[in-house]
C-alpha positions in Angstrom: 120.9 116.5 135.7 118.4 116.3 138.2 116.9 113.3 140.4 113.8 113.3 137.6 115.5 112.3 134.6 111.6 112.4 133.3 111.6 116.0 134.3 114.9 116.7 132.6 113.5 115.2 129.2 110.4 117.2 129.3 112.6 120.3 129.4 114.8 119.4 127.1 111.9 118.4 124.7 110.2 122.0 125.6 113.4 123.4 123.6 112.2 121.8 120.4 110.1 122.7 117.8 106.4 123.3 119.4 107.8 122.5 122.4 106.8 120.1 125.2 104.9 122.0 127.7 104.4 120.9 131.3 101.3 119.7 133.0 99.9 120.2 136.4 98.3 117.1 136.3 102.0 115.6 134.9 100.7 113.7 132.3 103.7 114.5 130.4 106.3 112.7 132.9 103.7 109.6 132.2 104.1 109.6 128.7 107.6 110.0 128.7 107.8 107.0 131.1 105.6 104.9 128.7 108.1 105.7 125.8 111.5 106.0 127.3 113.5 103.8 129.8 115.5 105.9 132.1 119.0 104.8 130.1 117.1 105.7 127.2 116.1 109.0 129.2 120.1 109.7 129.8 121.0 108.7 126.7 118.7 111.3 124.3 119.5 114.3 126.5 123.3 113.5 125.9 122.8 113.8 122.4 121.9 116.6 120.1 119.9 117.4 116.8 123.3 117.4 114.9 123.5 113.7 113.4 125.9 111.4 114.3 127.6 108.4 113.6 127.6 105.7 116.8 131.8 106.3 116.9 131.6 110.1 117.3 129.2 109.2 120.2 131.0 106.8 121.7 134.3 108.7 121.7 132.5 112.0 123.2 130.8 110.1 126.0 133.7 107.7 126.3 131.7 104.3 126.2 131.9 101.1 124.5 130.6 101.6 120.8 129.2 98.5 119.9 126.8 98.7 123.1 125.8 102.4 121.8 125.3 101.5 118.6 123.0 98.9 119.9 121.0 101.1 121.9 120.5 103.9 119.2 119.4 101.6 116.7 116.8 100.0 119.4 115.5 103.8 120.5 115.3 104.9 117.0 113.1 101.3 115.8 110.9 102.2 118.9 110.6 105.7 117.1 112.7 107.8 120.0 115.5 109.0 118.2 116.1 110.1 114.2 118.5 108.9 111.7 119.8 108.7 108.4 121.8 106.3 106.6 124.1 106.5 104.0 125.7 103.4 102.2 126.5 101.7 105.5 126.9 104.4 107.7 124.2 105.6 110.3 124.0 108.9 111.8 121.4 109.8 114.8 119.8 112.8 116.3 117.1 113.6 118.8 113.8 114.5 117.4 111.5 116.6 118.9 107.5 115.2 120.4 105.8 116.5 117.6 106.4 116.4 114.3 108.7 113.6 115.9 108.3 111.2 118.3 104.5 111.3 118.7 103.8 110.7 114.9 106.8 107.7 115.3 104.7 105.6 117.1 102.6 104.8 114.8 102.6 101.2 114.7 102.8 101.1 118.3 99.9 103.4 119.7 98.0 101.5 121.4 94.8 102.9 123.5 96.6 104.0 127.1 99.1 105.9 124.9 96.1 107.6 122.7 94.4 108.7 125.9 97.1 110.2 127.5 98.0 112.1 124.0 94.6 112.9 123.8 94.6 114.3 127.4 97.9 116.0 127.3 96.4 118.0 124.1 93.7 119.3 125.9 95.7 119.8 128.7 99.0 121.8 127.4 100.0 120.9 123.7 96.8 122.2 121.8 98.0 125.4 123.7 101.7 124.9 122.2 100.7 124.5 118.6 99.5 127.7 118.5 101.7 129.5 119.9 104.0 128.7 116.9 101.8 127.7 114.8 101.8 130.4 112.6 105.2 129.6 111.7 104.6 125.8 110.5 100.7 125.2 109.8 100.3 125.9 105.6 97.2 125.5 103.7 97.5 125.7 99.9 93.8 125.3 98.0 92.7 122.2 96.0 93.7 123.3 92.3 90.7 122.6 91.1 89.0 125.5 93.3 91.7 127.8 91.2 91.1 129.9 87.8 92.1 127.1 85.4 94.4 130.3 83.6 96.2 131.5 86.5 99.8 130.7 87.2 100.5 129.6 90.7 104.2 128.8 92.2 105.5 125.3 92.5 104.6 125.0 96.2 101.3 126.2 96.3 100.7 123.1 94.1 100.7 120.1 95.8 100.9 117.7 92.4 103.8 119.9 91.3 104.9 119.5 95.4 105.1 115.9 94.3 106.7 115.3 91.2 109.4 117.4 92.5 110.5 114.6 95.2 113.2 111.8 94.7 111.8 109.8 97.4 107.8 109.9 98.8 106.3 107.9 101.9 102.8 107.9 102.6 101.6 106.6 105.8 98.3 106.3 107.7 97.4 109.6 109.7 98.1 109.1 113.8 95.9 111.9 114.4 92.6 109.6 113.0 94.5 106.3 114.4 94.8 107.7 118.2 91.2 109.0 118.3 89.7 105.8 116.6 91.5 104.1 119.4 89.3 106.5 122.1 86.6 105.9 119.9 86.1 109.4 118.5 87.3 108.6 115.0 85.7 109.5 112.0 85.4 107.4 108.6 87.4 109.9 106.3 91.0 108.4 104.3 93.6 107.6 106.4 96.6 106.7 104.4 97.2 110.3 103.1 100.0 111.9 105.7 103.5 112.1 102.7 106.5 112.6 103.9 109.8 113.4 101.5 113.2 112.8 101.5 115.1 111.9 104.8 112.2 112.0 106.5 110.5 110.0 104.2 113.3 107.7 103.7 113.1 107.1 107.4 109.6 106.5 107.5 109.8 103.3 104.8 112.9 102.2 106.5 111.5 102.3 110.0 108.2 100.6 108.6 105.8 103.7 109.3 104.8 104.4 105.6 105.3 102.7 102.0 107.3 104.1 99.1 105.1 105.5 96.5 106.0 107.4 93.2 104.9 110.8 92.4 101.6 109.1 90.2 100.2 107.2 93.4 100.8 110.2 95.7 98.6 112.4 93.0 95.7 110.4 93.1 95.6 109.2 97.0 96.1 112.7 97.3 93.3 113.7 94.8 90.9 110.7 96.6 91.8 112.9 100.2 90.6 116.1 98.9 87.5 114.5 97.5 86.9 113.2 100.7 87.1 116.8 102.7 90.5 116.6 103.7 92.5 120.0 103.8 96.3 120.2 102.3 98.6 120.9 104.4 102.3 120.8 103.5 105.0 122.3 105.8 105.6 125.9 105.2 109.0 126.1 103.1 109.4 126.3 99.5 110.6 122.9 99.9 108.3 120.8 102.1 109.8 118.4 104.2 105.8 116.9 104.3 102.0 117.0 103.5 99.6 115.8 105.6 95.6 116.0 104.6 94.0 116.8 107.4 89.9 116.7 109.3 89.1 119.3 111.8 87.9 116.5 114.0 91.2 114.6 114.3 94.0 116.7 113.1 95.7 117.9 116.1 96.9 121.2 114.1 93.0 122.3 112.5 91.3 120.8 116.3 94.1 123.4 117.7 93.0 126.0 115.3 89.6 125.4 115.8 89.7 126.2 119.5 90.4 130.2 118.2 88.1 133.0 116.6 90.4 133.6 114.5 92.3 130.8 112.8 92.7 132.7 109.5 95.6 134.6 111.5 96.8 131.5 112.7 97.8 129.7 109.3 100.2 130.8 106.4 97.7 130.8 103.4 97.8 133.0 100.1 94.0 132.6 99.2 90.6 133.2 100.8 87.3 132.3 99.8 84.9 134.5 98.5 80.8 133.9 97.9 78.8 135.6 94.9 75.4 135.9 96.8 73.5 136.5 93.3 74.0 133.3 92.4 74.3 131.2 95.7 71.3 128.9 95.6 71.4 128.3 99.6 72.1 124.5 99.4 74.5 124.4 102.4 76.8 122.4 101.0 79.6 124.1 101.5 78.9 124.5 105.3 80.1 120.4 105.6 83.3 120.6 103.7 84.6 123.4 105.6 87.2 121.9 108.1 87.5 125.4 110.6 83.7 126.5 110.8 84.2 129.1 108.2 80.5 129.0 106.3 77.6 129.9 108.0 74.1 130.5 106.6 72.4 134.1 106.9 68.9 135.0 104.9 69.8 131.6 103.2 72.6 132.3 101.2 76.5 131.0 102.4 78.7 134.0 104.2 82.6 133.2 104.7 84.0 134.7 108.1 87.2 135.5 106.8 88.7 135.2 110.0 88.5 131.8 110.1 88.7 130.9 106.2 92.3 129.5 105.8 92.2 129.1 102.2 91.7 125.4 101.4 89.1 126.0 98.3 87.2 123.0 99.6 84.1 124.5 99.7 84.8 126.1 96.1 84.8 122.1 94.9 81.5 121.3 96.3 79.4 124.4 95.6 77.0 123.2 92.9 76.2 126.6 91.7 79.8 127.9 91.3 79.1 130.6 93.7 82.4 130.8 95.7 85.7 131.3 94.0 89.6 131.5 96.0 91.1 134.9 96.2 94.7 135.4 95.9 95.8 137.6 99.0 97.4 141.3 98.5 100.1 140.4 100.5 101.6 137.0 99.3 103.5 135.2 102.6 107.2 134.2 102.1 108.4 130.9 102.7 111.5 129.9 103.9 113.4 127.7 101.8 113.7 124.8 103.6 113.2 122.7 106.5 116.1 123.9 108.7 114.7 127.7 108.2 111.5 126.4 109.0 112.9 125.6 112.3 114.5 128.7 112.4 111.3 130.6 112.1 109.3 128.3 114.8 112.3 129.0 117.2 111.3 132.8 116.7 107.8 132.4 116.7 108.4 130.8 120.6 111.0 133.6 121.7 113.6 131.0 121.4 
C-alpha cells in the first residue's frame, strides 16, 4: 500500500465494473476523501467482492470482531460497502463506484458531492461508460410500440420483467437528484429507478427505496414511459435492475449521447422504422426521442439508425401511426445473470 491510501482506492475501484478512472485535475482522490475516512480507505481495499460474515473478517485480518463488525455496518449505512443478510447473519463485500457507491448515496448527495460527480463525468467517467458500455446499457421498447400479435421473450418485457421478482424496490433516480442539485434538472418522474432481489433488498433495508409489489411497479413504470423515459434494465436474462432513464440526466444515455453512434453502443433487438406515405410531419416524435435519433427532412420524420437504440418511444407518440419497431436479424444474447454480466463488462475492459 502506498503513502496515498486515496490513490490506492482509486485503483482498486478502476478494477471494478466501469471502472474508476483517474483525473488530471484529481477530482477523483476528492471524492473519495468526501466519502471515505482513511480507516475506512484501509479497510475496503482489505476486503473483496466475495461476501463475508464480520467473523471470517476478523479472523483473516486478525482484529477484534465486535469493533469490525461495527465499522462494516457503519460504511455500508453510509452506502460504502454491500451486504446481505440472512436470518441474523450479515455478510459484506465491496461494491464498485457505479452501479455502487455513487447511486448509494442517495439520501446523502448533497450539492458539493453533485458537482464534483458532475465534474468527474465530464472529466473521465462519461469516457468509462462507454468503453464497457456495450456490455451493460439495454434498451427494450415500450410494449405498446410492439405488434399487439407478436410474441416477445420474458426479458424484453419489462411487466413480465416484474412479475417475475420475489422482492422489488423503487427508488428516486440520483442521476435527476444530482443535477437538480447543480440546477440542471429537468421536471420528468423521479421515483422510477427498480431494483430486485439482493440488491433490492438492500436498498429497502438501507432506506434508499420502498418495497413495492409487481402491480405498483407496472404502473409507475407505465406513468415513466408516458412521461419520455427510456427502459433500461441490466443486460441478463435475469435483471438485477431497471432504471427509466432522460437523455438530459441519465449518466448512461448523456454518455451515449456524446457518440455518432450510440445504436452500436447499447444491446437492443429493435429499431424504429418511419412509413413516409403516411408521416403527417408533426414533429412529435423528434421530443420523445431520448439520443437525437429523429430529425426532419422535406417535412417528414427520418430515423438515423445509428443512433436509434430501440426504445419505441417515438412509436407511442406518433399520431399518425407512421413509425413501427423492427425486430433486428441478429437477436443479441444475454447472459443469464448478474455475475455473467460482470463477467462480460470485465471482457469488454480487457480485464
Amino acid at each position: 500500500m502506498s503513502n496515498n491510501v486515496y490513490r490506492d482506492l482509486q485503483i482498486y475501484l478502476d478494477t471494478m465494473s466501469m471502472g474508476f478512472p483517474p483525473t488530471a485535475s484529481g477530482i477523483e482522490l476528492r471524492i473519495l476523501q468526501k466519502l471515505f475516512s482513511e480507516k475506512d480507505a484501509r479497510m475496503f481495499l482489505s476486503l473483496t467482492a466475495e461476501l463475508k460474515t464480520p467473523e471470517d473478517i476478523a479472523a483473516r485480518l486478525n482484529c477484534d470482531t465486535a469493533e469490525l463488525a461495527a465499522h462494516l455496518q457503519d460504511m455500508r449505512d453510509r452506502g460504502l460497502l454491500f451486504s446481505i443478510k440472512k436470518g441474523d447473519v450479515t455478510k459484506y463485500g465491496i461494491i464498485s463506484y457505479m452501479h455502487g457507491i455513487y447511486e448509494f448515496q442517495l439520501t446523502r448527495m448533497d450539492k458539493e458531492f453533485a458537482e464534483m460527480a458532475g465534474q468527474y463525468f465530464d472529466e473521465a467517467f462519461s469516457q468509462a461508460i462507454l468503453a464497457s458500455a456495450s456490455s451493460f446499457a439495454r434498451t427494450i421498447p415500450v410494449r405498446e410500440s410492439l405488434d399487439a400479435k407478436c410474441t416477445i421473450a420474458a426479458f424484453e418485457d419489462a411487466a413480465q420483467i416484474m412479475r417475475s421478482q420475489k422482492t422489488i424496490s423503487v427508488a428516486e433516480c440520483i442521476c435527476r437528484k444530482e443535477k437538480s442539485m447543480v440546477g440542471k434538472g429537468c421536471s420528468k418522474p423521479r421515483e422510477v429507478c427498480f431494483m430486485f432481489g439482493s440488491m433490492g433488498a438492500y436498498y429497502i433495508e438501507n432506506g434508499l427505496g420502498r418495497q413495492v409489489d409487481a402491480d405498483e411497479a407496472i404502473r409507475l413504470l407505465a406513468e415513466a414511459q408516458k412521461a419520455g423515459l427510456v427502459t433500461q434494465p441490466s443486460t441478463a436474462q435475469n435483471p438485477g435492475g431497471l432504471c427509466n432513464c432522460c437523455g438530459d440526466c441519465c449518466g448512461i444515455l448523456r454518455a451515449l449521447n456524446l457518440t455518432d453512434k450510440p445504436a452500436k453502443q447499447v444491446t437492443a433487438n429493435y429499431y424504429a422504422a418511419v412509413d413516409k406515405n403516411s408521416c403527417v410531419g408533426c414533429e412529435l416524435c423528434l421530443d420523445r426521442c431520448q439520443v437525437h435519433a429523429l430529425t426532419m427532412k422535406e417535412n417528414l420524420a427520418e430515423i438515423n439508425l445509428d443512433r436509434c437504440i430501440g426504445c419505441g418511444l417515438c412509436v407511442i407518440a406518433c399520431p399518425s401511426a407512421s413509425i413501427r419497431m423492427v425486430p433486428k436479424e441478429k437477436q443479441a444474447v444475454l447472459p443469464l445473470g448478474t455475475m455473467e454480466q460482470m463477467v462480460q463488462m470485465a471482457k469488454a475492459r480487457g480485464l
